[in-house]
mmCIF file of the N, C-alpha and C atoms, coordinates in Angstrom:
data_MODEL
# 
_entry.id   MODEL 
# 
loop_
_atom_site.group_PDB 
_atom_site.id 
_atom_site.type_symbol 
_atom_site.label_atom_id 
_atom_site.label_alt_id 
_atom_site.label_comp_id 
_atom_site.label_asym_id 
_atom_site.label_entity_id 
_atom_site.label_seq_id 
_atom_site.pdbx_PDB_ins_code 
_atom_site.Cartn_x 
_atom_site.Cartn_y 
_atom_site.Cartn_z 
_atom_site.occupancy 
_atom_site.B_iso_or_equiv 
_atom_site.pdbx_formal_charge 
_atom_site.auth_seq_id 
_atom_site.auth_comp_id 
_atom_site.auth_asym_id 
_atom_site.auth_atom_id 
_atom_site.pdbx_PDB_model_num 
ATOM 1   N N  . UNK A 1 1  ? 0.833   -1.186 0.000   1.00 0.00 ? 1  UNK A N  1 
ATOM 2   C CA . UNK A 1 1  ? 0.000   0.000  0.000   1.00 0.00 ? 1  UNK A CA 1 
ATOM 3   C C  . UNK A 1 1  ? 0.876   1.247  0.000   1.00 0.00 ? 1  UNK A C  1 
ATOM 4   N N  . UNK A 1 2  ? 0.298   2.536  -0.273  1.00 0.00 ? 2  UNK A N  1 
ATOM 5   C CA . UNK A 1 2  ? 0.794   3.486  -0.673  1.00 0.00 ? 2  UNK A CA 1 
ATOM 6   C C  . UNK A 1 2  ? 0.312   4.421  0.187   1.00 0.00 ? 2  UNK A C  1 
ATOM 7   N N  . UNK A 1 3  ? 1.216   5.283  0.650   1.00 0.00 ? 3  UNK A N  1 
ATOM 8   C CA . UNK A 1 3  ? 0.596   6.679  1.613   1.00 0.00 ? 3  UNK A CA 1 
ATOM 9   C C  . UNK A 1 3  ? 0.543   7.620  0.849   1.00 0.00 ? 3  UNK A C  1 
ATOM 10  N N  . UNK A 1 4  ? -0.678  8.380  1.206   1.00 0.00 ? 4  UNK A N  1 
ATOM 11  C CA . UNK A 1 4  ? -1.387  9.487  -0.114  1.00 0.00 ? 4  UNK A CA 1 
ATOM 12  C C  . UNK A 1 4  ? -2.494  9.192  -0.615  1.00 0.00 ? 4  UNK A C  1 
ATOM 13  N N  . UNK A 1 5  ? -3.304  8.261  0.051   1.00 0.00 ? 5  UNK A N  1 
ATOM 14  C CA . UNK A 1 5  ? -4.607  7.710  -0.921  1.00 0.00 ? 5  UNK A CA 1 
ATOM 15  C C  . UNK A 1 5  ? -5.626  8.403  -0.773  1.00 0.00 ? 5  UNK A C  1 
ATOM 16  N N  . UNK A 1 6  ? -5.512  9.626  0.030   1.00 0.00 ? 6  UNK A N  1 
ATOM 17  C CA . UNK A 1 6  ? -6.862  10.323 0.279   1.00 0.00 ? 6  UNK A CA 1 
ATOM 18  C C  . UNK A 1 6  ? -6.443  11.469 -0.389  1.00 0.00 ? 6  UNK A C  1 
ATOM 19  N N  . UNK A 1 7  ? -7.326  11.454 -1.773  1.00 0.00 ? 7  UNK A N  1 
ATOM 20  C CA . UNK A 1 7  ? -6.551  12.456 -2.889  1.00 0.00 ? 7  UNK A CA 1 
ATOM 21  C C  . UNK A 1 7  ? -8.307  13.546 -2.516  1.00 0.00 ? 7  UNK A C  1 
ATOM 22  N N  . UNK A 1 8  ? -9.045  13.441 -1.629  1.00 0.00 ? 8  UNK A N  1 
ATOM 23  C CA . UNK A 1 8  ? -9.935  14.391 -1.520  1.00 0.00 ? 8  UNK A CA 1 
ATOM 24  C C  . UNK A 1 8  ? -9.369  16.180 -1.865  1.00 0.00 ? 8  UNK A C  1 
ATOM 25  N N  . UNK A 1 9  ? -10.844 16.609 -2.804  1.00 0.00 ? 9  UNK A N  1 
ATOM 26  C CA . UNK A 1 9  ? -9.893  18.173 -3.109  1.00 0.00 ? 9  UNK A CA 1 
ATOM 27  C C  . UNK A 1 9  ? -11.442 19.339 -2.555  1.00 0.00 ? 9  UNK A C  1 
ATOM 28  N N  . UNK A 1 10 ? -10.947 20.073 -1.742  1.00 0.00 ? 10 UNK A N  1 
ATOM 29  C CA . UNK A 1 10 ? -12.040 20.923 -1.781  1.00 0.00 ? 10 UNK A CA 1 
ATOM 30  C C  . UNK A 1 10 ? -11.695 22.234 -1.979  1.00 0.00 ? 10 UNK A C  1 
ATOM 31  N N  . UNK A 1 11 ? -12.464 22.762 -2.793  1.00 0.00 ? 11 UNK A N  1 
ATOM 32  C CA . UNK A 1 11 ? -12.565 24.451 -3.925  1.00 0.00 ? 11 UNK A CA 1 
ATOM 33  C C  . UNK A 1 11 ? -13.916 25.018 -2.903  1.00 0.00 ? 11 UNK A C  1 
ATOM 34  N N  . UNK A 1 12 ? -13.338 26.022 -3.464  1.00 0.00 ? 12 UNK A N  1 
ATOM 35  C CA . UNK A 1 12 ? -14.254 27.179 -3.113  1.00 0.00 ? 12 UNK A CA 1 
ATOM 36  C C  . UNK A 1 12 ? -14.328 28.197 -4.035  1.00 0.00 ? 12 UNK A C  1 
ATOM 37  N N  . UNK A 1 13 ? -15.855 28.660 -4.398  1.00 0.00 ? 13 UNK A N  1 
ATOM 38  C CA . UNK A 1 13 ? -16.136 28.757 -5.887  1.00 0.00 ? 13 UNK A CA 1 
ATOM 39  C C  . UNK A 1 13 ? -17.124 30.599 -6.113  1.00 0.00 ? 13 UNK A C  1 
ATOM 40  N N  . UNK A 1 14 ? -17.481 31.070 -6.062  1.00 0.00 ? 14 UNK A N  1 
ATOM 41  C CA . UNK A 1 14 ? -17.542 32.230 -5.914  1.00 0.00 ? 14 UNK A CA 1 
ATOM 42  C C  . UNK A 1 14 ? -19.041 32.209 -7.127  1.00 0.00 ? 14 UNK A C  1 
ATOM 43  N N  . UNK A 1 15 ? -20.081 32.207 -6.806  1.00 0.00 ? 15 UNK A N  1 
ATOM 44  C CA . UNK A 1 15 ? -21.514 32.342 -6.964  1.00 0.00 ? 15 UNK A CA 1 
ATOM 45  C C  . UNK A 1 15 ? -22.767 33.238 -7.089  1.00 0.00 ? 15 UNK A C  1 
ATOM 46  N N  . UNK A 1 16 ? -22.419 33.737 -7.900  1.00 0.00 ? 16 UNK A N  1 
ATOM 47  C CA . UNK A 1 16 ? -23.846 35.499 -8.021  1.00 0.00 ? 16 UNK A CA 1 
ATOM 48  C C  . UNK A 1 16 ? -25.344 34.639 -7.963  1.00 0.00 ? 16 UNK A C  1 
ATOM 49  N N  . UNK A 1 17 ? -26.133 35.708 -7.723  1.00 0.00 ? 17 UNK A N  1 
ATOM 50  C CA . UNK A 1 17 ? -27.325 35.442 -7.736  1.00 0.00 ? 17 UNK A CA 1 
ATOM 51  C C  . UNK A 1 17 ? -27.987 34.959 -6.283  1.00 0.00 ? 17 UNK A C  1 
ATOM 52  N N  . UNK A 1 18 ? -27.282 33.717 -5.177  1.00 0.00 ? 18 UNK A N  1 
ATOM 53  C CA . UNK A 1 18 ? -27.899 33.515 -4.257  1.00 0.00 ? 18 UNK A CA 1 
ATOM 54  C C  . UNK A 1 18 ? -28.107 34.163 -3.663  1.00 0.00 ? 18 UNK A C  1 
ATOM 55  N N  . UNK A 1 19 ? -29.831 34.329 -2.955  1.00 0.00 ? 19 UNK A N  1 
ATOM 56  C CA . UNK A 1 19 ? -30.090 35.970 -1.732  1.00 0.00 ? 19 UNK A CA 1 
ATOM 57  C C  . UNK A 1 19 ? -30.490 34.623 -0.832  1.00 0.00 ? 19 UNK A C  1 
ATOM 58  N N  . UNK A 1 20 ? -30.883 33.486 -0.377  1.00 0.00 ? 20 UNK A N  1 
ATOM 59  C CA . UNK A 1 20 ? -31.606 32.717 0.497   1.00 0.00 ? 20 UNK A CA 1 
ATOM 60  C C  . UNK A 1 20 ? -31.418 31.438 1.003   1.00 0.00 ? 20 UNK A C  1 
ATOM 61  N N  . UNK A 1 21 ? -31.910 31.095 1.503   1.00 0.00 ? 21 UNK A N  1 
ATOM 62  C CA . UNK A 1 21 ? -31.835 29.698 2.006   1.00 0.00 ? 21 UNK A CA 1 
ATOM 63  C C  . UNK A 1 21 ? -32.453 28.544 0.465   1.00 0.00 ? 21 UNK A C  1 
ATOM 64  N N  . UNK A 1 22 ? -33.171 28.759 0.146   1.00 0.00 ? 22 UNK A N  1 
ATOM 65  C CA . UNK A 1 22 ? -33.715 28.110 -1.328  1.00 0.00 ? 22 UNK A CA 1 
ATOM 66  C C  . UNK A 1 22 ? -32.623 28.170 -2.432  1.00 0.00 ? 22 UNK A C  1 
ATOM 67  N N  . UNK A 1 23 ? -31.863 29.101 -2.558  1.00 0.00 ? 23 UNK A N  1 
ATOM 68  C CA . UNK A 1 23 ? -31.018 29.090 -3.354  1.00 0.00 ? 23 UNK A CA 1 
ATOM 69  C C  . UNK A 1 23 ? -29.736 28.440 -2.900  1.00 0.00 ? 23 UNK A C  1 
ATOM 70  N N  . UNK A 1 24 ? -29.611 28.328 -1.660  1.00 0.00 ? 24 UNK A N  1 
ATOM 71  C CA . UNK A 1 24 ? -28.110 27.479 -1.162  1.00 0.00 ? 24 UNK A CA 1 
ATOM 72  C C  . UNK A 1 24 ? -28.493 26.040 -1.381  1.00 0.00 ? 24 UNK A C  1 
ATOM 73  N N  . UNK A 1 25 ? -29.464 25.987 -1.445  1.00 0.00 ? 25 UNK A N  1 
ATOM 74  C CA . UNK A 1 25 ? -30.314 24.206 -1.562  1.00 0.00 ? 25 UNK A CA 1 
ATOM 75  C C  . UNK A 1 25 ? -30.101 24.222 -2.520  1.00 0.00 ? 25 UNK A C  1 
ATOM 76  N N  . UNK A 1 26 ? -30.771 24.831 -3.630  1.00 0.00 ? 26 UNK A N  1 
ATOM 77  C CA . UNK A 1 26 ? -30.822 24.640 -5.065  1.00 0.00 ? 26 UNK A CA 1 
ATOM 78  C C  . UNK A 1 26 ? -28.846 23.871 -5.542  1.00 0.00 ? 26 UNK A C  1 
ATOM 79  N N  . UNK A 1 27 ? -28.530 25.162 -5.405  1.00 0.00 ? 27 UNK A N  1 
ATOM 80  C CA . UNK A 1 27 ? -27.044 24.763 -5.935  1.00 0.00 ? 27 UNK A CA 1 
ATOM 81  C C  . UNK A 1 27 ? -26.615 24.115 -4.916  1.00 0.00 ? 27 UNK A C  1 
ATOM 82  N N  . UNK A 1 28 ? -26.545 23.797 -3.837  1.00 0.00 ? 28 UNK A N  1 
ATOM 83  C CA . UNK A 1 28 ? -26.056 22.622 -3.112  1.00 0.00 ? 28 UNK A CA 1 
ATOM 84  C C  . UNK A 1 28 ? -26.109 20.975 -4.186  1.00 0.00 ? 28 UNK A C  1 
ATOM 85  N N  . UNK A 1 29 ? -27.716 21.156 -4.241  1.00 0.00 ? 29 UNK A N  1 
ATOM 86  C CA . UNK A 1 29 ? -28.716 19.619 -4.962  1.00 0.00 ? 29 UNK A CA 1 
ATOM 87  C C  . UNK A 1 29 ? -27.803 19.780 -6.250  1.00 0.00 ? 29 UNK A C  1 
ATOM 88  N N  . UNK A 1 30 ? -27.797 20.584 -6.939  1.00 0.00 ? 30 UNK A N  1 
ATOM 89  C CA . UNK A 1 30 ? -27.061 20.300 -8.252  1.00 0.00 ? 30 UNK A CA 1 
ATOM 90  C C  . UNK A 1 30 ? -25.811 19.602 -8.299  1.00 0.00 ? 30 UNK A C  1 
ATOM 91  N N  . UNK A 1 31 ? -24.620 20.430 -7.556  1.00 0.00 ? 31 UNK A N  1 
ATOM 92  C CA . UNK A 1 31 ? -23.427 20.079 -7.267  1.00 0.00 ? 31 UNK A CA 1 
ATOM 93  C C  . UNK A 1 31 ? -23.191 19.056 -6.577  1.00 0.00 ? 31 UNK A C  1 
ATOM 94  N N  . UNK A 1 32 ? -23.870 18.605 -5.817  1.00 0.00 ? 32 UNK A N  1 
ATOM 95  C CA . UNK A 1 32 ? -23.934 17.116 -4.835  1.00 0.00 ? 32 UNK A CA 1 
ATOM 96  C C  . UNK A 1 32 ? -24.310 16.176 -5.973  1.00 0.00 ? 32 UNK A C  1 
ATOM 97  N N  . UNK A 1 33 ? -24.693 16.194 -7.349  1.00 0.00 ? 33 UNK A N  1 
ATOM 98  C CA . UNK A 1 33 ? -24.795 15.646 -8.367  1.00 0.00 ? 33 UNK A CA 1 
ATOM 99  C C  . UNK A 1 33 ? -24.291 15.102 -8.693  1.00 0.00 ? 33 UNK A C  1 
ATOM 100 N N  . UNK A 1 34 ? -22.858 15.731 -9.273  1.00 0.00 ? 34 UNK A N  1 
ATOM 101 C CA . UNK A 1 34 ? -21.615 15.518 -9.464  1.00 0.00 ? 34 UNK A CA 1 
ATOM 102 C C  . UNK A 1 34 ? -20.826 14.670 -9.499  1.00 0.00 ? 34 UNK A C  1 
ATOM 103 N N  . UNK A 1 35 ? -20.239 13.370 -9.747  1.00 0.00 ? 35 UNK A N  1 
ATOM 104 C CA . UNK A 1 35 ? -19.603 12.284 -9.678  1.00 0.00 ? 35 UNK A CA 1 
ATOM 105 C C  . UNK A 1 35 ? -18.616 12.643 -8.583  1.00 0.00 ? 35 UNK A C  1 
ATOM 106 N N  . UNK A 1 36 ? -18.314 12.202 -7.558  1.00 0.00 ? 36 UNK A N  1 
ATOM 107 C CA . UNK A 1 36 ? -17.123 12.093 -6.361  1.00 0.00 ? 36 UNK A CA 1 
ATOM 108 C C  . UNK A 1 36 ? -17.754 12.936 -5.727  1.00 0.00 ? 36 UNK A C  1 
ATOM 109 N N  . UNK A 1 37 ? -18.250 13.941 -5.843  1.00 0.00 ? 37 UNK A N  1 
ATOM 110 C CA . UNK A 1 37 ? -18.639 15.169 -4.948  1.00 0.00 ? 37 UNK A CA 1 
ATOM 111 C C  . UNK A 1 37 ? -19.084 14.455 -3.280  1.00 0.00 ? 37 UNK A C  1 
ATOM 112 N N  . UNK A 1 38 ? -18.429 14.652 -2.338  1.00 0.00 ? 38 UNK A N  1 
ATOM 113 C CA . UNK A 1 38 ? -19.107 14.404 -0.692  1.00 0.00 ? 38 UNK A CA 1 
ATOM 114 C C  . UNK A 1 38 ? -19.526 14.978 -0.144  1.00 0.00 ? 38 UNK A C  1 
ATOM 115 N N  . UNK A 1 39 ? -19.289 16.768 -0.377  1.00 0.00 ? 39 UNK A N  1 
ATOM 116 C CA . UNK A 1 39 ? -20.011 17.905 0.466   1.00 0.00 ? 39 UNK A CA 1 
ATOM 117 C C  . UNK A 1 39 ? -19.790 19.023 -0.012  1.00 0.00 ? 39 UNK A C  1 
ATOM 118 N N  . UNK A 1 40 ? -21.263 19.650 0.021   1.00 0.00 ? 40 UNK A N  1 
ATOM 119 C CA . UNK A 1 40 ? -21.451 21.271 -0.551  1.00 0.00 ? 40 UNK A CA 1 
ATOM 120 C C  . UNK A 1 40 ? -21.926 21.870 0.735   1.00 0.00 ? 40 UNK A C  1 
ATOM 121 N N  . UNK A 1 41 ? -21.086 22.914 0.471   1.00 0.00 ? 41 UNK A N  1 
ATOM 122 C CA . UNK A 1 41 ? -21.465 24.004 1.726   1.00 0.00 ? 41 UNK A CA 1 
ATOM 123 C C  . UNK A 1 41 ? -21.640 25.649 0.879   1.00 0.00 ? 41 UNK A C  1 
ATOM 124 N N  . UNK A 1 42 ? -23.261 25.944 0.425   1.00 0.00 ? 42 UNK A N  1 
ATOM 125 C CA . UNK A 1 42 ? -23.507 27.329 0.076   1.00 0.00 ? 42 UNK A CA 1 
ATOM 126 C C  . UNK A 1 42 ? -23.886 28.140 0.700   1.00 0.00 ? 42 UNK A C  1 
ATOM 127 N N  . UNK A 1 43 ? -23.453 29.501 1.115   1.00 0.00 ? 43 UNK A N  1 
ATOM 128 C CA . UNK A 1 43 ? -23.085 30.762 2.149   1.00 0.00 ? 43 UNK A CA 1 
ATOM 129 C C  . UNK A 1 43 ? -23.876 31.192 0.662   1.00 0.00 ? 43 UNK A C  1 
ATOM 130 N N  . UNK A 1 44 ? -25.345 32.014 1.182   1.00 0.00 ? 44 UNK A N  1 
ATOM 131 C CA . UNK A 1 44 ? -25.643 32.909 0.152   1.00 0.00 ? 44 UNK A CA 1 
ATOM 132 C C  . UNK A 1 44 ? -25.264 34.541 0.409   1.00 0.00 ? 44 UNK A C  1 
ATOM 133 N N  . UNK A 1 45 ? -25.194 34.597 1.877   1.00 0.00 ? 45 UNK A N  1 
ATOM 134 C CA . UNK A 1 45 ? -24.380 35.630 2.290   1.00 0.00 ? 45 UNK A CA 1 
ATOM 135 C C  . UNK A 1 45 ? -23.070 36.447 2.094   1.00 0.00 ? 45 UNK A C  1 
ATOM 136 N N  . UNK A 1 46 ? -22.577 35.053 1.457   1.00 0.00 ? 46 UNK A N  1 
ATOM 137 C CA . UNK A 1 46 ? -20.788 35.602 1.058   1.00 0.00 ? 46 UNK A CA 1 
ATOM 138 C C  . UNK A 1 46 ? -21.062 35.287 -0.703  1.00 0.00 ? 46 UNK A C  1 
ATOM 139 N N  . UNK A 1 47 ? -22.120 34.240 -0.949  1.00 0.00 ? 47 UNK A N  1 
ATOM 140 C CA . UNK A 1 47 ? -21.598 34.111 -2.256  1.00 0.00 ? 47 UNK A CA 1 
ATOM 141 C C  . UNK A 1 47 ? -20.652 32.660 -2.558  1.00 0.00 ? 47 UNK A C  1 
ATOM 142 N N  . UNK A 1 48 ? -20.756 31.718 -1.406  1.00 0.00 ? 48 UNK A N  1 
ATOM 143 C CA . UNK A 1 48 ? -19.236 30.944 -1.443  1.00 0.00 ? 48 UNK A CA 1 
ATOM 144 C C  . UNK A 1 48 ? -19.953 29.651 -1.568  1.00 0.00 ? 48 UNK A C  1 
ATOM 145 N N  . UNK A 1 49 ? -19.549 29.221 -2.443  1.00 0.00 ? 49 UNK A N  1 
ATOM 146 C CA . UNK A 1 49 ? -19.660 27.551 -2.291  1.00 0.00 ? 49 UNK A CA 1 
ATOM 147 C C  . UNK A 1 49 ? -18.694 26.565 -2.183  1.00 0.00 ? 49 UNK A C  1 
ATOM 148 N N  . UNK A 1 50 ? -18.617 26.243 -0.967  1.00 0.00 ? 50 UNK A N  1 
ATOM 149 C CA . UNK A 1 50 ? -17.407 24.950 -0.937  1.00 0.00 ? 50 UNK A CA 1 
ATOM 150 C C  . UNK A 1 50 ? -17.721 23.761 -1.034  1.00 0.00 ? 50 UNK A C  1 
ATOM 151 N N  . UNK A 1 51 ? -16.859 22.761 -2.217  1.00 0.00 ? 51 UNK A N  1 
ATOM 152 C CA . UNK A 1 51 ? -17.474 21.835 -2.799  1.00 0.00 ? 51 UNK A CA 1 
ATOM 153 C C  . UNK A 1 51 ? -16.176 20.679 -1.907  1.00 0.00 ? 51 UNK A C  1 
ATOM 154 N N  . UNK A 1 52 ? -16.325 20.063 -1.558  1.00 0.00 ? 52 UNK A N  1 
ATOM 155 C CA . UNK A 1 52 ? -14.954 19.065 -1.543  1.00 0.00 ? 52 UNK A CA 1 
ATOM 156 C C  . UNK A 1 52 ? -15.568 17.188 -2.272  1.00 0.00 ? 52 UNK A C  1 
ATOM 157 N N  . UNK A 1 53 ? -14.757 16.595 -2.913  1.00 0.00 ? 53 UNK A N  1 
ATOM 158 C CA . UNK A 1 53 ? -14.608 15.906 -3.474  1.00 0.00 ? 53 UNK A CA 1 
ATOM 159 C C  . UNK A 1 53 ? -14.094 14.588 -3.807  1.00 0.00 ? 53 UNK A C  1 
ATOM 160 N N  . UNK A 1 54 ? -14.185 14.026 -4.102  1.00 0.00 ? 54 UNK A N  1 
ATOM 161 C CA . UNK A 1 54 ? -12.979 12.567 -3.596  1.00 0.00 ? 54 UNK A CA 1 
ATOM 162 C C  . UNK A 1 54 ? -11.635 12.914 -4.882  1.00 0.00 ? 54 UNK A C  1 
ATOM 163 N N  . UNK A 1 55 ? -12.158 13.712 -5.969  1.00 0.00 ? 55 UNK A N  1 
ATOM 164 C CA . UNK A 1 55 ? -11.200 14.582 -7.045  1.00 0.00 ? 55 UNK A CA 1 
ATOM 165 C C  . UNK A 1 55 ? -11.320 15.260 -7.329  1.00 0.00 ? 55 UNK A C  1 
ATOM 166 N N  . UNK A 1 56 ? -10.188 16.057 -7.981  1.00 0.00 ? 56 UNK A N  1 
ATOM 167 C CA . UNK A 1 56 ? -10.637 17.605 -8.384  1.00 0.00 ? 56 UNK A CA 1 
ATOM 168 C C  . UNK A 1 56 ? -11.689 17.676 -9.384  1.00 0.00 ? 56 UNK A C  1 
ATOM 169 N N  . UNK A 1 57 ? -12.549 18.609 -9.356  1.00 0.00 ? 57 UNK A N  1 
ATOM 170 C CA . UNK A 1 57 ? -13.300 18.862 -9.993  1.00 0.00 ? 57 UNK A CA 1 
ATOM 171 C C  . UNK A 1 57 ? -13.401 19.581 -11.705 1.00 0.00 ? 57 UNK A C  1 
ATOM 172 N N  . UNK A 1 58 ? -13.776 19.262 -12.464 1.00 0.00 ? 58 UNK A N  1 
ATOM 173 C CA . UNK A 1 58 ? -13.886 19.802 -14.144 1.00 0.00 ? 58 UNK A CA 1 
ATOM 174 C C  . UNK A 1 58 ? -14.654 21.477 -13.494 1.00 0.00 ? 58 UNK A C  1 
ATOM 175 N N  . UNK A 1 59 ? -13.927 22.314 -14.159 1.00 0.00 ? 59 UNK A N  1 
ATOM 176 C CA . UNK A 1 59 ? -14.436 23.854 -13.697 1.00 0.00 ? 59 UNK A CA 1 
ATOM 177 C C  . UNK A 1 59 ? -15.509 23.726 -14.307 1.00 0.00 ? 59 UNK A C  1 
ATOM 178 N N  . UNK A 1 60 ? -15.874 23.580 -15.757 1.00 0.00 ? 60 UNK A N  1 
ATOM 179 C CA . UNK A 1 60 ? -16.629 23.266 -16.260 1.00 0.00 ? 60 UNK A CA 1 
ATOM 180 C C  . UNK A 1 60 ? -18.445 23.056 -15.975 1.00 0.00 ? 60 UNK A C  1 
ATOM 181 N N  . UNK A 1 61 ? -17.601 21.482 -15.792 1.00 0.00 ? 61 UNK A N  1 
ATOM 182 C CA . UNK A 1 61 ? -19.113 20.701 -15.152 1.00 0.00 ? 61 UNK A CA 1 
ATOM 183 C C  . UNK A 1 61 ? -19.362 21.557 -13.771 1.00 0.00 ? 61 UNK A C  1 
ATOM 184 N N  . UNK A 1 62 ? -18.741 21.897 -13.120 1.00 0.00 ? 62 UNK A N  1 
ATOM 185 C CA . UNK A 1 62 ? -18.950 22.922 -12.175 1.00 0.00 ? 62 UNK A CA 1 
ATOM 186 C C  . UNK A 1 62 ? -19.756 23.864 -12.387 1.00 0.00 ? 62 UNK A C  1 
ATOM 187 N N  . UNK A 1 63 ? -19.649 24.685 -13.693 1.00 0.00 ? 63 UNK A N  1 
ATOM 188 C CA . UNK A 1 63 ? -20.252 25.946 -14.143 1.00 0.00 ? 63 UNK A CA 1 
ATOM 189 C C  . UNK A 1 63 ? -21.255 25.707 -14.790 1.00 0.00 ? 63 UNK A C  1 
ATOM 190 N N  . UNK A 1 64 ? -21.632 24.229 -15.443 1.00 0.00 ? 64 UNK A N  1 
ATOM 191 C CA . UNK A 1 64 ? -22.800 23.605 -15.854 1.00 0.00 ? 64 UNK A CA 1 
ATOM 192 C C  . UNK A 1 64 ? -23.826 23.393 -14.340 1.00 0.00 ? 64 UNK A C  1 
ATOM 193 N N  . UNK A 1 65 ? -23.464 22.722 -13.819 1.00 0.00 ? 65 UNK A N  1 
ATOM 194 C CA . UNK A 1 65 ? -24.086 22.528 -12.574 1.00 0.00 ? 65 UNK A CA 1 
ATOM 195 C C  . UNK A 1 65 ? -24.919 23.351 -11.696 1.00 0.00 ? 65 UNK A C  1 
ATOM 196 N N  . UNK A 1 66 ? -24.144 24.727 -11.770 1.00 0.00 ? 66 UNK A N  1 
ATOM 197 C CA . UNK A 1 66 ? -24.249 26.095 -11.211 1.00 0.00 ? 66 UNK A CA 1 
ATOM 198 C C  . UNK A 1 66 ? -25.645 26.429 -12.146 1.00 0.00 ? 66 UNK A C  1 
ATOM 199 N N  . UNK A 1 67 ? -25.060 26.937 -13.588 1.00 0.00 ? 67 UNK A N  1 
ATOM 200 C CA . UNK A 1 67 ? -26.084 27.331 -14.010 1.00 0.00 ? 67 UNK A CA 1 
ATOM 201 C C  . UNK A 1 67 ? -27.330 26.288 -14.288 1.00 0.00 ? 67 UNK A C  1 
ATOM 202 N N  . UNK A 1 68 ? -27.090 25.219 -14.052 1.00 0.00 ? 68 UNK A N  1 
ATOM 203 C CA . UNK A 1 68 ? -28.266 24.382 -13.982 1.00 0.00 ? 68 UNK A CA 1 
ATOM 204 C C  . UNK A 1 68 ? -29.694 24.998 -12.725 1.00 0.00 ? 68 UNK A C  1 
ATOM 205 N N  . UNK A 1 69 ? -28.874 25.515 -11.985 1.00 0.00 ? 69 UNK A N  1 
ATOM 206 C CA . UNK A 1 69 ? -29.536 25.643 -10.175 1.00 0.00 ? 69 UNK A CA 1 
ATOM 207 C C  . UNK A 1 69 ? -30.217 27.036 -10.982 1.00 0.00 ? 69 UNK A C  1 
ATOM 208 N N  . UNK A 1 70 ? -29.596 27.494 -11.791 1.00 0.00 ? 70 UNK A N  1 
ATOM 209 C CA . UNK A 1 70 ? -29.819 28.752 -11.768 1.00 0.00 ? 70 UNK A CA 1 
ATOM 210 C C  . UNK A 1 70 ? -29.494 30.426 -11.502 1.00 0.00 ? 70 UNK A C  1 
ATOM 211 N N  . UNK A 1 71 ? -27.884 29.772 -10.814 1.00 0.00 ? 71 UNK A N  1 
ATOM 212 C CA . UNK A 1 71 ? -27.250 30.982 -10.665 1.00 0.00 ? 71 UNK A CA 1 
ATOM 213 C C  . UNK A 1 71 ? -26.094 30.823 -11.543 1.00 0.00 ? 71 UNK A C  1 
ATOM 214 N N  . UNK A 1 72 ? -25.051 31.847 -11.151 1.00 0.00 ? 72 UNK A N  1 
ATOM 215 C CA . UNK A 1 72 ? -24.067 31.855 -12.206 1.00 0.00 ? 72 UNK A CA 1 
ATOM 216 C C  . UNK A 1 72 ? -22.630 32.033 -11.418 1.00 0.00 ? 72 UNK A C  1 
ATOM 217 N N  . UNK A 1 73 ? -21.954 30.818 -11.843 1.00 0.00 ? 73 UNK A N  1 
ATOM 218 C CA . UNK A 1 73 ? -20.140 30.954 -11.122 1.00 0.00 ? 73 UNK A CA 1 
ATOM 219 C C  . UNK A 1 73 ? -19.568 31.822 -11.708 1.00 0.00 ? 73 UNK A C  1 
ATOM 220 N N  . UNK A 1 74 ? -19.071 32.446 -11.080 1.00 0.00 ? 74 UNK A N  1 
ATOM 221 C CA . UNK A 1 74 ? -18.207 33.613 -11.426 1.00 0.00 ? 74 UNK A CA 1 
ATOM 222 C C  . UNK A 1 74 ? -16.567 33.185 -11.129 1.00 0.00 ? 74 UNK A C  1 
ATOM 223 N N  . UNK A 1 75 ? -16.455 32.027 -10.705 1.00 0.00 ? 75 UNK A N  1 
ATOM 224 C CA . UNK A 1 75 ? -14.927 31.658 -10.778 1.00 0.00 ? 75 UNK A CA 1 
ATOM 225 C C  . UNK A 1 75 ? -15.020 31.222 -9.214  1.00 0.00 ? 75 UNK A C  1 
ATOM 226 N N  . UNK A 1 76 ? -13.034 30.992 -8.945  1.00 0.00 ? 76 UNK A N  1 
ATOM 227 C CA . UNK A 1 76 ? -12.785 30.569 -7.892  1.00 0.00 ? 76 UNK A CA 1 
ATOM 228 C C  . UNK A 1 76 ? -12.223 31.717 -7.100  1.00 0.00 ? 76 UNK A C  1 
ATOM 229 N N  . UNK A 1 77 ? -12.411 31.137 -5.309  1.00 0.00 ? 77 UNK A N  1 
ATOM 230 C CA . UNK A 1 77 ? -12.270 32.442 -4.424  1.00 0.00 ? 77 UNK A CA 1 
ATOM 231 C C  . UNK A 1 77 ? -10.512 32.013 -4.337  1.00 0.00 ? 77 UNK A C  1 
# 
């Protein structure tokens, strides 16, 4: 066996549009979608979504995901 196997990655992603509790759900449910994804944490207050992962994440499918919920990533914090 090999030491290093917990290649978990968590980003933090920077999110317009959320004002509420409905909207941290929304894009939470999307991003918890995600293949590997283990935990979303959305602050509609700051704007922040922290995603962590069992791998890094495609920015991408990230920004698909996002605008799936309905808001829009504006990049990483």
């Amino acid at each position: 066996m090999t030491a290093g196997t917990n290649t978990a990655s968590t980003t933090v992603y920077r999110v317009t549009g959320m004002t509420c509790g409905h909207c941290e759900s929304a894009v939470t449910s999307e991003l918890s979608a995600l293949p590997g994804v283990t935990s979303v944490q959305a602050v509609a207050a700051t704007g922040q979504v922290t995603v962590t992962a069992t791998a890094p994440l495609d920015d991408e499918a990230v920004r698909a995901a996002v605008d799936e919920a309905g808001y829009e990533l504006t990049g990483r914090v």
